[in-house]
VODREN-459895 format. One record per residue (C-alpha): x, y, z; residue number from 1. Coordinates in steps of 0.05 Angstrom, whole numbers, plus 32768, in hexadecimal, padded with zeros to 4 digits. Example, Ala and Ser with C-alpha at 12.3 -4.5 7.8 and 13.67 -1.06 7.14 Angstrom:
BEGIN
+------+------+------+-----+
:   c1 :   c2 :   c3 : num :
+------+------+------+-----+
: 80F6 : 7FA6 : 809C :   1 :
: 8111 : 7FEB : 808F :   2 :
+------+------+------+-----+
REM end
This chain:
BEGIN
+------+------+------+-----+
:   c1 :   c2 :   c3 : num :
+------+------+------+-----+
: 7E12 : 8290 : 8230 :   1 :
: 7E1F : 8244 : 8224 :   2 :
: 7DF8 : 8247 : 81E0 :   3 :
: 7E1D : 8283 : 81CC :   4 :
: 7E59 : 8266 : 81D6 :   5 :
: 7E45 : 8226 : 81B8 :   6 :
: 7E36 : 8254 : 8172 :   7 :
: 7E75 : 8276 : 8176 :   8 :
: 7E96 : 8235 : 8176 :   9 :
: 7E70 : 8220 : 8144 :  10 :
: 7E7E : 8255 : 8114 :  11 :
: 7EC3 : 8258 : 811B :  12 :
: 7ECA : 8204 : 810C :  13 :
: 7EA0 : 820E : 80D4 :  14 :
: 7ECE : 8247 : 80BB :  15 :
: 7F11 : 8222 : 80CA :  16 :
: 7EF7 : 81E7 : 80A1 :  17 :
: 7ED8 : 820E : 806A :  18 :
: 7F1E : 822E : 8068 :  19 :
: 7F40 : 81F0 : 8066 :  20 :
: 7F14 : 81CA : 802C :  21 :
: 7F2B : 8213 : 8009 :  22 :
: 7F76 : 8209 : 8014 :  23 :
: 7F72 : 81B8 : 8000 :  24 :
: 7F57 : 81CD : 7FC7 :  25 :
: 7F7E : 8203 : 7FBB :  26 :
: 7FC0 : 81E0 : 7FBC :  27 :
: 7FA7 : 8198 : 7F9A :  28 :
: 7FCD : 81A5 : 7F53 :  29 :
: 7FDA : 8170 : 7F19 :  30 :
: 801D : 8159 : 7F13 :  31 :
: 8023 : 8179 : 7EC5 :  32 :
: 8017 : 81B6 : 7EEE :  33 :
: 8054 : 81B0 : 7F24 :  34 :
: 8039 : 8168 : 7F32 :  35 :
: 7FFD : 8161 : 7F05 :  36 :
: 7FC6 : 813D : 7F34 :  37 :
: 7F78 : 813B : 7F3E :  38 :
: 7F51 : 817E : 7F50 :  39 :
: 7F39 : 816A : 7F93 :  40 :
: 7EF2 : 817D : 7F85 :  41 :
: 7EEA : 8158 : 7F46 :  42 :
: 7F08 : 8115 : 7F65 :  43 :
: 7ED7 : 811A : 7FA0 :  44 :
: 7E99 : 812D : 7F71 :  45 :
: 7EB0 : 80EA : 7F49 :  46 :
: 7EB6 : 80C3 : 7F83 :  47 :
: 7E81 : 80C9 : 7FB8 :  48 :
: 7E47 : 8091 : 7FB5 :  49 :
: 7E14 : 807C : 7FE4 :  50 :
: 7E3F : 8049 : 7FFD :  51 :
: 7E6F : 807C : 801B :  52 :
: 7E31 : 80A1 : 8044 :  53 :
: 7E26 : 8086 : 8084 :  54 :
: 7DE1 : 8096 : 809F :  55 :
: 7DED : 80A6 : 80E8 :  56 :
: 7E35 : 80AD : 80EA :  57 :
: 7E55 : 80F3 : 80F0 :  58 :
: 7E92 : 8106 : 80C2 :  59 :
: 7ED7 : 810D : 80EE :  60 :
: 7ECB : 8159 : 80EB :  61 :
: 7E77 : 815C : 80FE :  62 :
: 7E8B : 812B : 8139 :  63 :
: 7EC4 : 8152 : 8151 :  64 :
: 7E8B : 8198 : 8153 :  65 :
: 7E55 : 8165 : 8175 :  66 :
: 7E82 : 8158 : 81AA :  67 :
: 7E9C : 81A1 : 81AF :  68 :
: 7E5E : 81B9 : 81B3 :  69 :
: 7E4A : 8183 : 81EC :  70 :
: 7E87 : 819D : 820F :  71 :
: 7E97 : 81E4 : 8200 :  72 :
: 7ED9 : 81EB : 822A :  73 :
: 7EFF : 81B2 : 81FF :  74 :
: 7F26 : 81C9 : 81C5 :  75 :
: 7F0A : 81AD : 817E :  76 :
: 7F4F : 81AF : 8163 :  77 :
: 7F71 : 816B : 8191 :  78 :
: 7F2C : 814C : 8181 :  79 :
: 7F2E : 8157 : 8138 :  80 :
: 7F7A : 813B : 8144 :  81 :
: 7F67 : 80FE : 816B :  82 :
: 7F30 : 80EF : 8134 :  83 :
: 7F64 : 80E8 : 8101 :  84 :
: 7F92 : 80BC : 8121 :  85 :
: 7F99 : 806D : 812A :  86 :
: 7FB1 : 804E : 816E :  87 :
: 7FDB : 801E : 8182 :  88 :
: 7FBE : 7FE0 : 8195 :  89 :
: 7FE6 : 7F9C : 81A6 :  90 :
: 7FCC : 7F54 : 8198 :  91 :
: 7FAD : 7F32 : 81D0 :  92 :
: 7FD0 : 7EF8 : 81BA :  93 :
: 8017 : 7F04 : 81D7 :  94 :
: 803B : 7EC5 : 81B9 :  95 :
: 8036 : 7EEA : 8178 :  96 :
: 8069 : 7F15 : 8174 :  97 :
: 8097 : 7F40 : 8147 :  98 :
: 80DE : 7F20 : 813F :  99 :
: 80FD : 7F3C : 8180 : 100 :
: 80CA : 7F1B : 81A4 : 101 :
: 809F : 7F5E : 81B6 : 102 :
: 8055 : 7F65 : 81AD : 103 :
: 803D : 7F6D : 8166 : 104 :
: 8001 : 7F9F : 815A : 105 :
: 7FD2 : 7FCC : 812D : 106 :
: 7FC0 : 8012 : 812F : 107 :
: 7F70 : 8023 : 812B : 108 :
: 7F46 : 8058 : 810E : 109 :
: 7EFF : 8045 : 8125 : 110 :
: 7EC5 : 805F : 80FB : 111 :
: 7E7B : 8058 : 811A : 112 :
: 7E4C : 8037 : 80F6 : 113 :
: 7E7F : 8024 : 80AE : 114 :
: 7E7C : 7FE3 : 8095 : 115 :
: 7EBB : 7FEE : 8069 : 116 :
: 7EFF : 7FDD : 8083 : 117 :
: 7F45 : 7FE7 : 806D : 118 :
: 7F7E : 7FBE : 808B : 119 :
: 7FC5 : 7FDC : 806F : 120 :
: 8001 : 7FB0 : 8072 : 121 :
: 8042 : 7FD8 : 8077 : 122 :
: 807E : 7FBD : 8056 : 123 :
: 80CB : 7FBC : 8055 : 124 :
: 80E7 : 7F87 : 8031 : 125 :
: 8108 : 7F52 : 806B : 126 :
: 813E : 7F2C : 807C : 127 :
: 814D : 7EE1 : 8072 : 128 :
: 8188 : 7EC9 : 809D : 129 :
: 81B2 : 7EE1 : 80DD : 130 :
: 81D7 : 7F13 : 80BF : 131 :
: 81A7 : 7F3C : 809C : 132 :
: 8175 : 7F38 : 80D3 : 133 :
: 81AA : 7F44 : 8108 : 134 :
: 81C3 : 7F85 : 80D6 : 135 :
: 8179 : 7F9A : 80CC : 136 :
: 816D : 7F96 : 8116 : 137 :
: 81A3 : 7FC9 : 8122 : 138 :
: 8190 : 7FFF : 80EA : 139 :
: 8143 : 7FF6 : 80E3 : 140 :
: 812B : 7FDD : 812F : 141 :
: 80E3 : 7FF4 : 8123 : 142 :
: 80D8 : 7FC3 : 80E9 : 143 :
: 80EF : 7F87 : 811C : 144 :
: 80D4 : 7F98 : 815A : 145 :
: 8095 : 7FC8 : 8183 : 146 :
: 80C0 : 7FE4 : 81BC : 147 :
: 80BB : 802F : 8197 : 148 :
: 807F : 802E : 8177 : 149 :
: 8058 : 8071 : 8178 : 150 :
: 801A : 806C : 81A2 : 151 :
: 7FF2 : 8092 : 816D : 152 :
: 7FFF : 808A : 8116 : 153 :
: 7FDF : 80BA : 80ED : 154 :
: 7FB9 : 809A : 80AA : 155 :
: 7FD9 : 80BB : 8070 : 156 :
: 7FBE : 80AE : 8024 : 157 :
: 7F8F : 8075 : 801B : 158 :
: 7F89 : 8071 : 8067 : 159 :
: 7F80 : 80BC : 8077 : 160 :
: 7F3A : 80D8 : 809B : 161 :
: 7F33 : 810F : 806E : 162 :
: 7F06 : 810F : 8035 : 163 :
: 7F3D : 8139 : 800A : 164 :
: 7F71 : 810C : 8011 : 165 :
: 7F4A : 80C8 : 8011 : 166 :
: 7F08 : 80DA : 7FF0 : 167 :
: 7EF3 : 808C : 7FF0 : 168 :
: 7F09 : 806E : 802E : 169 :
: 7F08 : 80A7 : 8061 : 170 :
: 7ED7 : 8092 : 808C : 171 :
: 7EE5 : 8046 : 808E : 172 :
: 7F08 : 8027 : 80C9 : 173 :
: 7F58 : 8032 : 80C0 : 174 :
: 7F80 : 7FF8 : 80D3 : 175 :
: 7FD2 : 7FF6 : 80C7 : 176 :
: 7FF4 : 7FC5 : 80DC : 177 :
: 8041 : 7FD1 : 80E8 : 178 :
: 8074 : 7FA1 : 80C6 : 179 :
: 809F : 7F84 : 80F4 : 180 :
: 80A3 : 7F3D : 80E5 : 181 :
: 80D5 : 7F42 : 80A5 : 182 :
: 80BA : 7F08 : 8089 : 183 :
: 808C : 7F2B : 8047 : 184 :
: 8051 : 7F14 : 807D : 185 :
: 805F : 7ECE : 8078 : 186 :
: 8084 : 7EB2 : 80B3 : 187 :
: 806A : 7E86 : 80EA : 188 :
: 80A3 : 7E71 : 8111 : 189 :
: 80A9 : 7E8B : 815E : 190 :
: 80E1 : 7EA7 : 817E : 191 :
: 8108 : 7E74 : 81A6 : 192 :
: 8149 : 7E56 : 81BA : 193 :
: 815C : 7E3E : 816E : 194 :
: 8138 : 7E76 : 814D : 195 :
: 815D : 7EC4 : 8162 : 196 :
: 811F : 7EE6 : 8142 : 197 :
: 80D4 : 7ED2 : 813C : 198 :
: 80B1 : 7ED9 : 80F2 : 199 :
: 8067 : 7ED4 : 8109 : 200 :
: 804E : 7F00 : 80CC : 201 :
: 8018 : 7EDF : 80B9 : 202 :
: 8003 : 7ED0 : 80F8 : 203 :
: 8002 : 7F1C : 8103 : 204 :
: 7FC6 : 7F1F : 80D6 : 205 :
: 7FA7 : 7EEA : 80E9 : 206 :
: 7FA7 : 7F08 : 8135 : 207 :
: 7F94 : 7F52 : 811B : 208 :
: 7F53 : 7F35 : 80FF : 209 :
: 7F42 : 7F08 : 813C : 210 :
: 7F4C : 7F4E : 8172 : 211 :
: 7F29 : 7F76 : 8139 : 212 :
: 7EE5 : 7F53 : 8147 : 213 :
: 7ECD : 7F6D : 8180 : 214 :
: 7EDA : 7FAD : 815C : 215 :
: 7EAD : 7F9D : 8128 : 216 :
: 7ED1 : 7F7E : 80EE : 217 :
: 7E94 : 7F39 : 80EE : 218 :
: 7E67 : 7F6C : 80D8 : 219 :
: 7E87 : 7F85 : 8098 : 220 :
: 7E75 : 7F97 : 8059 : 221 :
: 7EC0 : 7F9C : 8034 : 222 :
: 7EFB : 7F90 : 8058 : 223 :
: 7F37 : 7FA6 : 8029 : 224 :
: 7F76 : 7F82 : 8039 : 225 :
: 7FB3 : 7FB6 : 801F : 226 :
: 7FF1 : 7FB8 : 801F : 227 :
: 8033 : 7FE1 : 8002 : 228 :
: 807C : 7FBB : 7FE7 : 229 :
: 8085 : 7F7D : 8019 : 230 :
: 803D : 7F95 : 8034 : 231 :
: 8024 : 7F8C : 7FF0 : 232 :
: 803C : 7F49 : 7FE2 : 233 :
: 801D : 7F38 : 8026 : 234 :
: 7FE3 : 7F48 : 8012 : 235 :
: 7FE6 : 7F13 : 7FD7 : 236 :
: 8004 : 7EE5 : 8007 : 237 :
: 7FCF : 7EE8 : 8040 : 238 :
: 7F8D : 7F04 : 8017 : 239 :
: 7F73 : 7EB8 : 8013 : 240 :
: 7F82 : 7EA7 : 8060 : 241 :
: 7F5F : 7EE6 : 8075 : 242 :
: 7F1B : 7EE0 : 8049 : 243 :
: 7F1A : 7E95 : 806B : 244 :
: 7F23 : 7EA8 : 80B5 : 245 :
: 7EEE : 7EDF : 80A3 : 246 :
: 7EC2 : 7EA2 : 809A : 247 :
: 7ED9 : 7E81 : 80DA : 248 :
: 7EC1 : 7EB6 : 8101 : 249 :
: 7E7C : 7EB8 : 80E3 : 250 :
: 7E8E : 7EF1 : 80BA : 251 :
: 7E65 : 7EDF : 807A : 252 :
: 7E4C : 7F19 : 8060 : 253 :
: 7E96 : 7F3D : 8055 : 254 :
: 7EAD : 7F4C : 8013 : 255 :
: 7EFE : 7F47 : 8015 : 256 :
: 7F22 : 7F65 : 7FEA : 257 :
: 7F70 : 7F6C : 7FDD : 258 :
: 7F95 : 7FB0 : 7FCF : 259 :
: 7FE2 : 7F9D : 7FBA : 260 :
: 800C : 7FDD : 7FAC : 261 :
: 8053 : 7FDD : 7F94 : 262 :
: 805A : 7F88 : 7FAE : 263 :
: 8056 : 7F69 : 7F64 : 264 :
: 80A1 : 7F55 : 7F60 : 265 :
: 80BE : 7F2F : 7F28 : 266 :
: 80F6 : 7EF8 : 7F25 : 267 :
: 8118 : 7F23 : 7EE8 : 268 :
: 815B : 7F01 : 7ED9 : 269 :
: 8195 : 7F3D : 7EE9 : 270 :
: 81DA : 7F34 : 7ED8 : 271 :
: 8204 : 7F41 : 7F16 : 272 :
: 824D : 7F4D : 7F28 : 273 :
: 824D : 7F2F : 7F66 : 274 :
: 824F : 7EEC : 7F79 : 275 :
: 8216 : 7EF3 : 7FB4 : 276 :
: 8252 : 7EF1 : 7FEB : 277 :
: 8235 : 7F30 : 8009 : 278 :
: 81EC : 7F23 : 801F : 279 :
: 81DC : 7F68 : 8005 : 280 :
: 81E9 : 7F50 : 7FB9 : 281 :
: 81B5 : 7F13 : 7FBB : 282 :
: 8185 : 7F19 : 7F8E : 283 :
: 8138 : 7F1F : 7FA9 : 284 :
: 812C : 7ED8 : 7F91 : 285 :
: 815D : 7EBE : 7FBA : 286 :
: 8156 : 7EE3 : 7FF2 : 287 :
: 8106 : 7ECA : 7FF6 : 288 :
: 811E : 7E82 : 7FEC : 289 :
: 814F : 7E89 : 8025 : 290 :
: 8115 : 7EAE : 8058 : 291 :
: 80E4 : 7E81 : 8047 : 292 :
: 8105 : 7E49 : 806A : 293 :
: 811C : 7E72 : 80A1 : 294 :
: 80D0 : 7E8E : 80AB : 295 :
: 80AE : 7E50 : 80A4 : 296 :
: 808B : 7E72 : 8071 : 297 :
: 8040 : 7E59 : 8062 : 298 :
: 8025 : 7E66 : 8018 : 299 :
: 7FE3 : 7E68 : 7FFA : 300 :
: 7FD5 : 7E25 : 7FF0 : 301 :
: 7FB7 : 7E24 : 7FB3 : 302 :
: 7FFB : 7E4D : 7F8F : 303 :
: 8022 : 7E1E : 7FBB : 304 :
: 8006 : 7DDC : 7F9A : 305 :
: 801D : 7DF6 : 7F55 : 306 :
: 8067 : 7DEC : 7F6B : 307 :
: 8098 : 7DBC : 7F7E : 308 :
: 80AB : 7DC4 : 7FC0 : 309 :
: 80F9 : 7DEB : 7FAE : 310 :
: 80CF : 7E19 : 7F7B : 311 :
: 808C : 7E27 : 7FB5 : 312 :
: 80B3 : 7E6D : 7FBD : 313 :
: 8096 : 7E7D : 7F84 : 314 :
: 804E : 7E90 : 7F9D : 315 :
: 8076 : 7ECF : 7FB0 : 316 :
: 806F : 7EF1 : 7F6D : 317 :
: 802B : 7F0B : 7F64 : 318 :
: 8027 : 7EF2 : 7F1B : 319 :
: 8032 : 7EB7 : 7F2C : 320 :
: 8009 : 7EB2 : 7F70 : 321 :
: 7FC6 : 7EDF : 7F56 : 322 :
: 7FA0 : 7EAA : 7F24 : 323 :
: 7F9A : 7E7E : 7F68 : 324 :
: 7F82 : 7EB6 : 7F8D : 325 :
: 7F23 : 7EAE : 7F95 : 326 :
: 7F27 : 7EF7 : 7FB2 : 327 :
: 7F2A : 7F35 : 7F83 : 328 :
: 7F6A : 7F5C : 7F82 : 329 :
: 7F7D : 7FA4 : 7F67 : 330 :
: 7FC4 : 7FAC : 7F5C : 331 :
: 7FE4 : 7FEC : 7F61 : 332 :
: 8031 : 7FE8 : 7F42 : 333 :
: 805D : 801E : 7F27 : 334 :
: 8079 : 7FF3 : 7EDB : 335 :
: 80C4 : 8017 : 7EF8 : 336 :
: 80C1 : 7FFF : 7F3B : 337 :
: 80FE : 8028 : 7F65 : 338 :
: 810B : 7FE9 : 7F99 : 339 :
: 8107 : 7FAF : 7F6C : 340 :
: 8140 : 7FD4 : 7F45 : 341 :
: 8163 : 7FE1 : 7F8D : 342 :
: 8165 : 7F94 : 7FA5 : 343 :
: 817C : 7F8C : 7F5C : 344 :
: 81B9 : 7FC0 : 7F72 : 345 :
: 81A2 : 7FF3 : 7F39 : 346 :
: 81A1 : 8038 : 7F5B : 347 :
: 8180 : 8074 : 7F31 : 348 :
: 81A8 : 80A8 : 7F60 : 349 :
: 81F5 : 8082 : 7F4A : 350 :
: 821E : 80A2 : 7F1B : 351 :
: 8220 : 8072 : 7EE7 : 352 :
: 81F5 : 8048 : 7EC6 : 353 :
: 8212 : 8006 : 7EA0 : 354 :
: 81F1 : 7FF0 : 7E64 : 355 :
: 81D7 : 7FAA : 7E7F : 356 :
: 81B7 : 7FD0 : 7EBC : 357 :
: 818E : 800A : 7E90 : 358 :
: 8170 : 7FC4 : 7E61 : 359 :
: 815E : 7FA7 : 7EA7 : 360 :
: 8133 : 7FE3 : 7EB3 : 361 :
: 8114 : 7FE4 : 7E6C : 362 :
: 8109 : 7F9C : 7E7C : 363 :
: 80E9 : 7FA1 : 7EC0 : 364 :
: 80BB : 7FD4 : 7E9D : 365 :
: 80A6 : 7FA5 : 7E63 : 366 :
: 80A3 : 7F60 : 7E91 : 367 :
: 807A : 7F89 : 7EC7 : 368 :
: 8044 : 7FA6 : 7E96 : 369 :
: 8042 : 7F61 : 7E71 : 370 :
: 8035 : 7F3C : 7EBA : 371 :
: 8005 : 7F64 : 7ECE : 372 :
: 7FDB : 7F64 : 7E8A : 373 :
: 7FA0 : 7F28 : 7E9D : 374 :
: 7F97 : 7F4E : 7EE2 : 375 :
: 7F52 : 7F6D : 7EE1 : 376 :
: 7F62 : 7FA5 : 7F0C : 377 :
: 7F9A : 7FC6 : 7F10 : 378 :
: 7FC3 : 8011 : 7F0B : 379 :
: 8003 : 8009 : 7EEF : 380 :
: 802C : 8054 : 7EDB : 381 :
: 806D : 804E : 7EB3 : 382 :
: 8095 : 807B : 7EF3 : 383 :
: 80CD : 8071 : 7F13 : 384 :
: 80BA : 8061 : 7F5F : 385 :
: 8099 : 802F : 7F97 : 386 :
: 805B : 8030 : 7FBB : 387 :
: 8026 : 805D : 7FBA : 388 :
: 7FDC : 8060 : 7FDE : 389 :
: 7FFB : 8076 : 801C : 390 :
: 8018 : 80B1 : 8008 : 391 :
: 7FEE : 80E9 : 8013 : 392 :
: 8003 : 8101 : 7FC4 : 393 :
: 7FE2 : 80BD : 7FB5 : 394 :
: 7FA6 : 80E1 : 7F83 : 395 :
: 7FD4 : 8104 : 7F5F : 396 :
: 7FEA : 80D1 : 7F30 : 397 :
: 7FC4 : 80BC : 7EF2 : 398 :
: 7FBE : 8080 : 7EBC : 399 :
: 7F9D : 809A : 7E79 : 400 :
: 7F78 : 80CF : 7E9F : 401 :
: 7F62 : 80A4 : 7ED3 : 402 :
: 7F7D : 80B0 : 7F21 : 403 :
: 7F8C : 8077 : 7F4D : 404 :
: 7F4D : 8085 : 7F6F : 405 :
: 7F23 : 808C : 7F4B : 406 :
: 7F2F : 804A : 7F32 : 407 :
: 7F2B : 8026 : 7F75 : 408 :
: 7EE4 : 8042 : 7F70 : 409 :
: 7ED0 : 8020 : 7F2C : 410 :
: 7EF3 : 7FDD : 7F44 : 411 :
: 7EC5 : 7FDB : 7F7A : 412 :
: 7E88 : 7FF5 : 7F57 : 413 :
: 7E92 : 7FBB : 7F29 : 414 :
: 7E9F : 7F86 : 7F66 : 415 :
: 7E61 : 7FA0 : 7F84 : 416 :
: 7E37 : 7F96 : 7F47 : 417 :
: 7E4B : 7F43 : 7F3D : 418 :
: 7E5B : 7F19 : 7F74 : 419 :
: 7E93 : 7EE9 : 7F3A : 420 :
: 7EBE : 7F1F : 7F3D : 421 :
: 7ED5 : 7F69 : 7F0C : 422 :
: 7EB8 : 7F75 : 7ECB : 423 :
: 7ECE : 7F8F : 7E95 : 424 :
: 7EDF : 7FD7 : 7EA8 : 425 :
: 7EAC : 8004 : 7E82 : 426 :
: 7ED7 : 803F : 7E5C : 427 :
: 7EAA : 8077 : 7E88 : 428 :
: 7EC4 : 8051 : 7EC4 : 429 :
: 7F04 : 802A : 7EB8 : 430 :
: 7F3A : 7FFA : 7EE8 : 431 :
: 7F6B : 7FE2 : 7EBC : 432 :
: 7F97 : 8016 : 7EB2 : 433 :
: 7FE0 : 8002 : 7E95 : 434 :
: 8008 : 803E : 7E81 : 435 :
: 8024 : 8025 : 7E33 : 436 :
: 805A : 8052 : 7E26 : 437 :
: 8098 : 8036 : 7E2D : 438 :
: 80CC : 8057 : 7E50 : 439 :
: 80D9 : 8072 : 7E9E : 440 :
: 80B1 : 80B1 : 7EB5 : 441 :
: 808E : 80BA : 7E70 : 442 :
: 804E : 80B8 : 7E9A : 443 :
: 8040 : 8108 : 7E9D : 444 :
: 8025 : 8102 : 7EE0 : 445 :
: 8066 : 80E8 : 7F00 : 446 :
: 808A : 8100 : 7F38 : 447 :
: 80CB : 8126 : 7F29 : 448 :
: 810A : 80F8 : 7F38 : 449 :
: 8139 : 8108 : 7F76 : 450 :
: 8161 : 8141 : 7F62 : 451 :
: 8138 : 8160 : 7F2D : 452 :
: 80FF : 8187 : 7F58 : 453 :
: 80DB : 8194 : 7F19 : 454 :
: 80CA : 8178 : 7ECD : 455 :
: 80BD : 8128 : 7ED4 : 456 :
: 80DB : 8119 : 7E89 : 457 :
: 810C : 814E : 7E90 : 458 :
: 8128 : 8134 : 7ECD : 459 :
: 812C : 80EB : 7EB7 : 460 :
: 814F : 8106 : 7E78 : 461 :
: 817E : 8120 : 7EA1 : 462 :
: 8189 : 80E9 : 7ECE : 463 :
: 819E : 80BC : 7E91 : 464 :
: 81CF : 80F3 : 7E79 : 465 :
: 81EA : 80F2 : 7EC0 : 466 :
: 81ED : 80AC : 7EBB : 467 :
: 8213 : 80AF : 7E81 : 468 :
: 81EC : 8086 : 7E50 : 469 :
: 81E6 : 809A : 7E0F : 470 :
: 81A1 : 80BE : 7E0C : 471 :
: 81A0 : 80CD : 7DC3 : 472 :
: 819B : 807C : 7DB3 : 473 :
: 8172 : 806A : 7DE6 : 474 :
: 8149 : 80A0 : 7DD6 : 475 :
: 8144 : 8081 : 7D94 : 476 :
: 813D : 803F : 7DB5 : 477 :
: 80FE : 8044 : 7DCD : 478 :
: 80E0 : 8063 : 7D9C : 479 :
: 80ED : 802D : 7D6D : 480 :
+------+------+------+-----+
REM end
């Protein structure tokens, strides 16, 4: 009767997953086709290598039926859930803390028997002196301090258990680490009685990697550090810092790697009508100069001996911070990034748009793709938007054919075949993609603008004529 029951069990899991690998597929479609993307099949076919198998370690789903079938009364559905989730854990270092003074943390998604890790970095911008820390503390608590935190996170894109939606990195142990320093993962100043708020960022993942050890992390074969907007920059920020306490700990067989997605910001000169009374107007420049004094910041030190000691903010800006950097990077950064244009008060969902404001964004377009030209790896679209390997739509996107991906894959392919660092990307396999066109959204596989649920160019078209510019001569504009 037990056996029986065991089958039946194991038929219908077999049939639920069967039917849900037919769905996934089913409803993957490329964005030029209501959001031309990847066919799910095809991505995975491309993707899989030996160095995603495991020998001896059971996919999320066949571990979920072992223990079913071990235990016949317990559901497989909550197990399948539990599988796919990351929990909460807080440092054992308590003096390290998020700026209210409560404990900082990481969520986990073990994986038996991987050698591959991904830490993710969140990010949301920060704050730089009493007011806007005291006005962020108010409206966005969670970024500042632990007392809500969900128990349980579910990995979504790059960090997602399911081979459809992360075809790469599914079965390698998830770590995210929540933001709520508000320093860009810098800081190292405690709370006390002359500092309101602690900025102990980079202390954060310093401590993630020391409780991370008896979980494994010594015996690595990658560790990818990654990180999205202030998350990103962290990445660049911290990359150096991590791959040396790797070493400390005896480590010495790890391959670290950094991941930076949406965090390559640029000091672009923007004319402004406001004097910087209100802190809202300062430019991002200024705000970083102003936070890094108030976080006790600490820099790479190598970016940080190119400067004089009022310009050290600086090391900030990836292209200025990644010829210093030993450890290989892939940036990930969208040539129309939505925030840098919002802390440069430029808001695509206004009803105007002034004619020094649309040049900025042509500008931020041209500087951006010119930056990142002498950066070995790196997947750049011409869309208007910000971050990207955590959405679950993350495979959707393409540069000259070539998903985001898919391109991870080839970077490390070439890492793995010389020690010095990438190749040159062979054309069968390539990791320097730079969309060339010139203009916002002329990227096919782009995401349709707010407002305009479908047609990516057709939308944007009609945000300028909302916007009242003159579409005609800019039209003709860029073509010349």
């Amino acid at each position: 009767m037990k056996i029986s029951g065991a089958l039946l069990v194991l038929l219908l899991l077999g049939e639920a997953v069967s039917q849900s690998k037919r769905q996934s597929k089913a409803n993957v479609k490329t964005p030029a086709q209501s959001r031309k993307g990847l066919n799910a099949a095809g991505e995975l076919a491309q993707t899989a290598t030996e160095e995603d198998t495991f020998i001896g370690v059971l996919p999320p789903v066949r571990d979920a039926l072992a223990l079913q079938l071990r235990s016949p009364s317990l559901a497989p559905l909550p197990a399948l859930k539990a599988l796919n989730n990351m929990k909460l854990f807080f440092l054992r270092n308590s003096g390290v803390t998020c700026n209210d003074g409560t404990a900082a943390g990481y969520y986990l998604r073990e994986s038996r028997g991987s050698k591959r890790w991904i830490i993710f970095l969140e990010g949301g911008w920060c704050c730089y002196n009493k007011e806007t820390c005291d006005t962020r503390y108010k409206n966005i608590r969670r970024l500042m301090s632990s007392s809500d935190w969900p128990q349980t996170k579910k990995g979504t894109g790059i960090l997602s258990a399911q081979m459809e939606e992360s075809p790469h990195w599914w079965n390698a142990n998830a770590v995210f680490v929540p933001y709520c320093s508000s320093d860009i993962w810098s800081g190292t100043l405690p709370k006390s009685r002359q500092a309101d708020y602690a900025f102990m960022g980079s202390l954060i993942i310093q401590e993630v990697i020391k409780d991370l050890v008896p979980k494994g992390i010594k015996h690595a074969k990658v560790v990818l550090l990654a990180g999205a907007s202030a998350g990103g920059t962290g990445v660049l920020l911290n990359l150096e810092r991590v791959a040396a306490l790797l070493e400390e700990l005896e480590a010495e067989a790890v391959q670290v790697r950094g991941l930076v997605d949406s965090g390559w910001f640029l000091d672009i000169n923007h004319p402004r009508q406001s004097d910087c009374s209100d802190a809202a107007s300062h430019a991002p420049t200024d705000a970083i100069k102003k936070g890094l004094r108030m976080w006790n910041g600490i820099l790479p030190e190598k970016c940080r001996q190119q400067f004089k000691k009022a310009d050290e903010w600086q090391c900030f800006l990836g292209y200025r911070l990644f010829s210093s950097l030993k450890s290989p990077v892939f940036v990930v950064q969208w040539l129309f990034d939505e925030e840098q244009m919002k802390l440069e008060n430029i808001h695509l969902s206004s009803q105007s748009l002034e004619e020094n404001q649309w040049n900025y964004i042509q500008n931020l377009g041209r500087e951006l793709r010119n930056s990142l030209r002498d950066v070995p790896a790196v997947f750049a679209p011409a869309c208007l938007s910000h971050t990207l390997i955590t959405k679950s739509y993350w495979m959707e996107f393409q540069v000259k054919g070539v998903s985001l991906a898919r391109a991870l894959q080839c970077w490390e392919r070439s890492l793995q075949e010389s020690n010095k660092g990438p190749k040159v990307p062979p054309r069968s396999c390539p990791f320097h993609l730079i969309d060339s066109c010139p203009w916002p959204h002329c990227n096919p596989t782009c995401s349709a603008l707010p407002g305009h649920p479908t047609g990516s160019e057709g939308s944007f078209m009609q945000t300028l004529l909302r916007l009242r510019l003159d579409v005609p001569r800019k039209a003709q504009e860029l073509k010349s």
